[in-house]
N, C-alpha and C positions, 0 to 999 in steps of 0.2 A: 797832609791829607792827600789822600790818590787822587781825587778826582781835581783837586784845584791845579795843581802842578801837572795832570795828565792831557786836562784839556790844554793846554796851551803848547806840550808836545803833540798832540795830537790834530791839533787844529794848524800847524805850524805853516802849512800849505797855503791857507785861508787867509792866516796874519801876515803872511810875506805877501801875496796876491795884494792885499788890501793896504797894504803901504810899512808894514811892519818892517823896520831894517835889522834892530837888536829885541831879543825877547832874554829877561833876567830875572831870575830867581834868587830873591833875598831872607835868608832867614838868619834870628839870631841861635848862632851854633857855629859850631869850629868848621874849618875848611875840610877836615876831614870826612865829617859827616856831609856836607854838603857833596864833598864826589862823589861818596857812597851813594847819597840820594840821587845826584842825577844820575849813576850810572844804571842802578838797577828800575828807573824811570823810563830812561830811553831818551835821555835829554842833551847826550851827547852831541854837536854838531847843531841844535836848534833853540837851547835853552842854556844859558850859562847860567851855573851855579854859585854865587856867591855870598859868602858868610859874613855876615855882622856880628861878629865876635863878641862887641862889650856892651850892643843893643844903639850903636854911635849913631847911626843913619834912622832905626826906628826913634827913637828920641828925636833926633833934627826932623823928622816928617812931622812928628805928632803921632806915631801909631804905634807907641810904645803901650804891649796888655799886659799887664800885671797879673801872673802865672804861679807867685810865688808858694800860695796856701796849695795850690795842687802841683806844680812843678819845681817850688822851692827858687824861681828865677824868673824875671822878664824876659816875655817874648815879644814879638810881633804881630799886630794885627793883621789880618787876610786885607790884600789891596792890592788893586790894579792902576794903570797911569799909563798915559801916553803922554810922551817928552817929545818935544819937537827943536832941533836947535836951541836945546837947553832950558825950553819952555816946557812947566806942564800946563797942558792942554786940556786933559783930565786925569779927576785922582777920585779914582773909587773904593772907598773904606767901606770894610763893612760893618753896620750897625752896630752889632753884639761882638765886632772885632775875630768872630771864627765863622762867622755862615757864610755859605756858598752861594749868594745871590748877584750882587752888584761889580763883581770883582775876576768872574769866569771867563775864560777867553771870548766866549760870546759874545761879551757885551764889548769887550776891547775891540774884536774884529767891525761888529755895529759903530761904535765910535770912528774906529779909522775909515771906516765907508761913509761915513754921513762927512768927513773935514775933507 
């Protein structure tokens, strides 16, 4: 989705201000499409792209969404998290696992301001 991946290029000033050191984009999809995706994003330099190929990491979270009646495959839920020395801190899943509420760079930046 543009807007979940854009605000966090977009806000990348805000999130590094606010304590952000690494900012990652995870989806399950191949590495190719992940360049693709950040490149014509803008996320080169602020937002690393990386692919979960077999869905490995959405499974070990818990935010693996079952896609398969409409996309024939498991993907991943929309989620945010801040890790701190290997801790998470917070992990923002979103409800219906695709809406744009809890999981926006917003609320990440709100998070790393208020720790």
């Amino acid at each position: 989705m543009q807007t979940h991946l854009k605000g966090y290029v977009t806000d990348y000033d805000k999130l590094t201000k606010a304590g952000a050191e690494v900012m990652v984009c995870v989806a399950v999809n191949d590495a190719f499409v992940m360049e693709a995706w950040g490149d014509v994003s803008g996320a080169k330099g602020k937002v690393h792209m990386l692919a979960d190929s077999h869905g490995n990491l959405a499974r070990a979270l818990g935010v693996e969404l079952d896609m398969e009646k409409m996309l024939g495959t498991k993907r991943c839920k929309r989620f945010s998290a801040v890790i701190d020395n290997n801790v998470i801190k917070s992990f923002n899943v979103e409800q219906d696992g695709t809406g744009l509420t809890c999981s926006l760079s917003n609320e990440i930046v709100s998070q790393l301001q208020k720790a």
